[in-house]
C-alpha angles and dihedrals in degrees: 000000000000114000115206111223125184117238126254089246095057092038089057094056095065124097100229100059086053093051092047093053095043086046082046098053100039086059083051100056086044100055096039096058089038084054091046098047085046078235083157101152097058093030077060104039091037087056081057089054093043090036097059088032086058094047088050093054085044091055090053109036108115097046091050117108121218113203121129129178125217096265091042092049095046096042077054097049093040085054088051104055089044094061087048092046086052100046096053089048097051106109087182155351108310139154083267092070091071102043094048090078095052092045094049089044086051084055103051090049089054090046088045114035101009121226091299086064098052094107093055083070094036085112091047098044092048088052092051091045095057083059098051082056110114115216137100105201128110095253097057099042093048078056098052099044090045091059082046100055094037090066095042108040110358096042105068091037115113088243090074103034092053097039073056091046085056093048090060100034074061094056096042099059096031083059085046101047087047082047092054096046095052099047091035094235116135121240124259108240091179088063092043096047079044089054092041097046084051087052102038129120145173130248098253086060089065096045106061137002123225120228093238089072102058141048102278098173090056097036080061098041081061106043079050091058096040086051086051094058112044087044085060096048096043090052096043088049087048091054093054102046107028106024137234103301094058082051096069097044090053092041087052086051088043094052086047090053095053097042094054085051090046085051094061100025087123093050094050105125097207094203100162116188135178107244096042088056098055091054088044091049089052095048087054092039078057089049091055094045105051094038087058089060095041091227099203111210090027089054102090087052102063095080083069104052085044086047095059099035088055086042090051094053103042094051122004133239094329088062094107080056096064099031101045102123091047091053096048090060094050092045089059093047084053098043090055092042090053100037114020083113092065100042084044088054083034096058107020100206099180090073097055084034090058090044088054107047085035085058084048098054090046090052085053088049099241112152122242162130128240120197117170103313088340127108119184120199099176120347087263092041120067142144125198120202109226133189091260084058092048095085092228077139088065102032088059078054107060092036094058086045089053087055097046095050091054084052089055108040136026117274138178129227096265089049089054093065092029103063098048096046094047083045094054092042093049091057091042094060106034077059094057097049088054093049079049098054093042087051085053094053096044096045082048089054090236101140087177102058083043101058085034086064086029103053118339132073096304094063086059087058087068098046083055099047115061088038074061099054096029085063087043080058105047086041089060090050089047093055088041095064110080122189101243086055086058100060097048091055096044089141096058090053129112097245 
């Protein structure tokens, strides 16, 4: 089979592809200086607001006319170089960076479509509008991301065209009744039952909104790029405010979570409503808010508050139905994140840390005195054991891993209490043999082995160890678990 392409020659003649490459360089140009300046937060937030832009012109692609007039093409090409000229002159982060891509998207539909064609990008330009808004607070934002949500999802469901059907059924039969009573003629009711009956729907219409009516493909590409985002701008807060090392506990939650959403991709039942969206759209305007100002202790909650609002919108009420187990991993990131203070006051893990390493030292027959978390070693020579030794760090860890393992595999009931509680162990006691070995060096006078297992390389080999033996552990069970074993303990399992 022979398939006809154009030439380049003649491709590079149409308008489109000139368009596309002057739309492309301009979001290059964007995102580099937003990635060079580390402005993260609105590069992030500014890819929700394209992302959705680009899905509304592909939507509408084939029906767009594309006629311009010389003043129309030159006010277009003037917008666009300013927005250039703008954007190189830019030294930092400023009110401007959000209105240049209204501006530059202003130009393109002028260059494009002239001033006549303007209303074909009213959707686009209010989108990027509501960009261009200034204004950090909850109330603004739940505005902009339910417009947001409204072109992209809510717009093309039955309930609104035909809430939009039943607008102009209203104005039909009101013309005609004022008709009637100026020219004293009387209405036909046969022709208006005939249009009711044609614009009619049920209540369960109204209610819910099956996938098959509107575009799911798109619907996804955005949520993806919703998810994209948010993800960017919770890790990039996290950094700043936490450090590195609460970075890669959340990035290993945040892989689980998208594996177990990967795994049932194809048994996702998108069922978007209306009430349910504007609660999903509040919880993610939340989500912005509170990632702009970097609020420090709040800010492993807000997954799963991301979690439900994009649950919400992508499928309605039943959505923790269907995202449990995602939500379960992100409410225990959040639990420990909130209250790992009070757990920390509530178990008080530096007393039975110092008991431990102080029986160790004793089994090494090192001679010492424990008193409370302190451990003398001489009455010059002493080490305390404070919150920051107690490994409560590690211990959050595991027992996130553990989770996570039950949400990933099947597990019986035993197995539900087991791992935990051997994740938790592993870290307590990994902990205690580090305090030991500190308390050797420091008994022995060598500052340098001590800051080597305190601080330096040697404290990251007990952060690796027992991550190490805890997956040993977990693969054993894995292996364990035949499948004729899961099926007999269907009951136990984490369904």
């Amino acid at each position: 089979m022979i398939v006809s392409r154009l030439p380049i020659s003649k491709l590079l003649k149409q308008p489109k592809i000139w368009l596309l490459g002057i739309a492309c360089t301009l979001l290059g140009i964007y995102f580099n200086f937003c990635w060079l300046t580390r402005a993260i937060h609105p590069l992030a937030i500014s890819l929700i607001f394209f992302s959705a832009t680009v899905i509304l012109l592909w939507r509408k692609r084939h029906t767009l006319t594309l006629k311009s007039d010389p003043f129309s093409s030159l006010l277009g090409t003037l917008l666009i170089a300013f927005s250039l000229f703008k954007i190189c002159s830019l030294t930092g982060v400023g009110p401007i960076l959000t209105i240049l891509p209204l501006i530059a998207a202003l130009g393109l539909a002028l260059l494009a479509s002239g001033i006549k064609g303007l209303k074909q990008y009213w959707q686009e330009l209010t989108l990027l509008f509501a960009l261009a808004i200034p204004g950090a607070n909850f109330f603004l934002w739940w505005l902009k991301l339910g417009w947001l949500n409204y072109l992209i999802i809510l717009s093309d469901s039955p309930i609104f065209k035909k809430a939009k059907h039943l607008l102009s059924l209203n104005r039909l039969t009101r013309g005609r009744a004022k008709k009637a009573k100026d020219k004293s003629y009387p209405v036909s009711e046969d022709k208006d039952e005939k249009y009711r009956k044609t614009f009619s729907f049920s209540a369960n219409e109204c209610e819910s909104v099956s996938s098959a009516n509107f575009p799911v493909k798109s619907t996804q590409i955005w949520l993806l790029c919703l998810t994209i985002s948010l993800t960017t701008i919770y890790l990039y807060s996290l950094s700043v405010i936490k450090g590195i090392s609460v970075l890669d506990h959340n990035i290993l939650a945040l892989l689980a979570v998208f594996w177990l959403l990967w795994q049932k991709r194809h048994q996702l039942h998108l069922n978007c409503q209306f009430y349910p969206s504007l609660l999903g759209t509040a919880c993610l305007a939340l989500v912005v808010v509170k990632t702009s100002g970097h609020h420090g202790i709040w800010l492993q909650t807000l997954p799963f508050f991301a979690t439900v609002g994009m649950g919400l919108i992508a499928s309605g009420f039943p959505a923790p139905k269907q995202y449990w187990r995602e939500l379960v991993i992100f409410c225990v990131i959040a639990i420990f994140g909130v209250f790992k203070q009070p757990i920390e006051e509530h178990f008080a893990l530096t007393t039975v840390t110092a008991q431990f390493s102080h029986f160790l030292l004793q089994m090494r027959g090192i001679d010492s005195i424990r008193q409370g978390t302190l451990i003398a070693f001489s009455p010059e020579t002493a080490m305390d054991v404070v919150e920051s030794c107690a490994g409560y760090s590690k211990i959050f860890w595991l027992v996130e891993i553990a989770i996570i393992y039950l949400l990933l595999f099947p597990s019986n009931r035993i197995n539900i209490l087991l791992v935990p509680t051997v994740a938790a162990s592993i870290a307590f006691i990994a902990n205690a043999i580090r305090i030991a070995i500190l308390g050797v060096f420091l008994a022995s006078g060598d500052e340098t082995g001590f800051e080597y297992w305190h601080e330096g390389e040697g404290s990251q080999i007990f952060t690796i160890v027992p991550l190490v033996i805890f997956g040993s552990f977990c693969l054993y069970l894995v292996k364990r678990m035949e499948p004729e074993d899961i099926d007999t303990e269907e009951e136990g399992r984490l369904t």
